[in-house]
DOLOSE-459197 format. One record per residue (C-alpha): residue number from 1; residue in one letter; chain; x, y, z. Coordinates in Angstrom, 1 decimal, decimal comma. Example, Ala and Ser with C-alpha at 12.3 -4.5 7.8 and 13.67 -1.06 7.14 Angstrom:
REM DOLOSE-459197
  tormar  mise  bake      c1      c2      c3
       1     A     A    12,3    -4,5     7,8
       2     S     A    13,7    -1,1     7,1
END
This chain:
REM DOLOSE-459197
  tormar  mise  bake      c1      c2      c3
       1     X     A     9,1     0,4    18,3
       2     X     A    11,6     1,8    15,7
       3     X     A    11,1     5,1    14,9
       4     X     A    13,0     6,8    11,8
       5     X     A    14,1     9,9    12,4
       6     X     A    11,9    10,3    15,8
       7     X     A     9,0    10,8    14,1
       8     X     A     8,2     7,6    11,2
       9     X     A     7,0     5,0    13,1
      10     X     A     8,1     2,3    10,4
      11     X     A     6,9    -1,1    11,9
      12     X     A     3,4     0,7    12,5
      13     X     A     3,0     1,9     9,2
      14     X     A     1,9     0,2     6,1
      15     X     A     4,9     0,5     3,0
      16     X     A     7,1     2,6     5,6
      17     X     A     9,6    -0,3     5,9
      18     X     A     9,9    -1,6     2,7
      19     X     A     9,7     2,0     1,0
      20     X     A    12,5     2,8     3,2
      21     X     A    14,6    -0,3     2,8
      22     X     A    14,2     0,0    -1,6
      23     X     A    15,2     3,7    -1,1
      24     X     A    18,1     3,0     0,7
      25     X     A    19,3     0,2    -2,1
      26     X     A    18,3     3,0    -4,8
      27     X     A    20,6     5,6    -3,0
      28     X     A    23,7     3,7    -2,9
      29     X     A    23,2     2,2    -6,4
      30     X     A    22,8     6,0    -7,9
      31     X     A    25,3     7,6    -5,6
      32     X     A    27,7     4,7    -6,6
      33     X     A    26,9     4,8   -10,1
      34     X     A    27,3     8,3    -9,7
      35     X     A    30,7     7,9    -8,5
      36     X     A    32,4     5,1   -10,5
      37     X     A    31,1     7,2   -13,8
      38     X     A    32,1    11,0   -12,5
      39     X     A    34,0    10,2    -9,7
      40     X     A    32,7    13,5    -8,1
      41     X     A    32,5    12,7    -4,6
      42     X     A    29,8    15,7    -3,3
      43     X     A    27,9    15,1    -6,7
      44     X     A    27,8    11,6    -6,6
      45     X     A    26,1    12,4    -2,9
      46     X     A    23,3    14,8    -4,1
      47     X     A    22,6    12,0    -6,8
      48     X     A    22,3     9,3    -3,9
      49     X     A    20,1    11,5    -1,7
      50     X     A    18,3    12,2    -4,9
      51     X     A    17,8     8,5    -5,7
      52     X     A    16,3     8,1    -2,3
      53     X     A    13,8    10,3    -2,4
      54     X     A    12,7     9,2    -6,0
      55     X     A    13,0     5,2    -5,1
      56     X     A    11,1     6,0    -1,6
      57     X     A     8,3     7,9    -3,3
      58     X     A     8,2     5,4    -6,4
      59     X     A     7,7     2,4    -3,7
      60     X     A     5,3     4,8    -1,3
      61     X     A     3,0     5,6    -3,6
      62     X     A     1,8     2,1    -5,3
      63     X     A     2,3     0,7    -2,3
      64     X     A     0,0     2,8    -0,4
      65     X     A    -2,5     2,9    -3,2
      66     X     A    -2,9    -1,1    -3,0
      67     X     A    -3,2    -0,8     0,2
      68     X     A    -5,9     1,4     0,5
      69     X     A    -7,9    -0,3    -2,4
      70     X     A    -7,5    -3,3    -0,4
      71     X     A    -8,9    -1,8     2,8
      72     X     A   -11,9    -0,7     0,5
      73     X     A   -12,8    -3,8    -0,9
      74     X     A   -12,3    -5,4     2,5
      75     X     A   -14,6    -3,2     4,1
      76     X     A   -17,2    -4,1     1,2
      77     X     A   -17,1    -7,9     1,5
      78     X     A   -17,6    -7,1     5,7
      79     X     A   -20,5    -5,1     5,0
      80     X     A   -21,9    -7,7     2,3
      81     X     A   -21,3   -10,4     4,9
      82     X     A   -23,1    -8,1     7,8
      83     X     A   -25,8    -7,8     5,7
      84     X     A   -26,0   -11,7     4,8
      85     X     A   -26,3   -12,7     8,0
      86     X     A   -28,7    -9,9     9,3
      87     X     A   -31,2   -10,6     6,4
      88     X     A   -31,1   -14,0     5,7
      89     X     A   -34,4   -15,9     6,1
      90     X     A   -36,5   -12,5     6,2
      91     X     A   -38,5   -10,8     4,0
      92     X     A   -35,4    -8,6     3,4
      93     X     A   -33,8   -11,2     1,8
      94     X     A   -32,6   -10,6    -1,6
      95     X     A   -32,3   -14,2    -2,2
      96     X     A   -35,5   -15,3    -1,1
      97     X     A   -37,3   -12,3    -3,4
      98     X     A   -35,7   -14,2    -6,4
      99     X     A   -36,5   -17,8    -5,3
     100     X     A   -40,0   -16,4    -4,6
     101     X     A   -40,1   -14,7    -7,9
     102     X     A   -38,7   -17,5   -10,1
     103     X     A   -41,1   -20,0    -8,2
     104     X     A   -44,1   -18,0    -9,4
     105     X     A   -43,4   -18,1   -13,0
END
């Protein structure tokens, strides 16, 4: 596995990778930009690590907060489908209360 750093384990982890790769395009874009405006060489740095952390956290963030909505509603439709197949035809049924209801009117 790739590990970034020693420690980020980027295939592993959801948004690592492609946090990672837009921060790295943000970085050389700024520090660049930086450059060809300025043409302060250690400035022009500070402003490329700079844009990496902001284009890394701007990605991360979103990214991980799909993804854990996601997982939610994932877990939700699992537990709906659980339950469909552990109550169906019994009298726990929600479906057969209301065909048993309706029926009766």
């Amino acid at each position: 596995p790739f590990k970034l750093l020693g420690i980020l384990d980027v295939e592993n982890i959801p948004c690592a990778r492609d946090s990672i790769l837009y921060g790295s395009l943000g970085s050389v874009v700024a520090g660049l930009g930086h450059f060809l405006l300025t043409s302060r060489i250690r400035r022009s740095c500070d402003v490329g690590v700079g844009g990496f952390i902001l284009v890394t956290l701007g990605c991360w963030f979103p990214c991980r907060y799909n993804h854990a909505k996601q997982r939610i509603q994932e877990r939700i439709a699992r537990e709906g489908i659980k339950n469909q197949i552990l109550y169906e035809s019994t009298h726990l049924d929600p479906q057969r209360k209301q065909i048993s209801s309706s029926s009766s009117n």
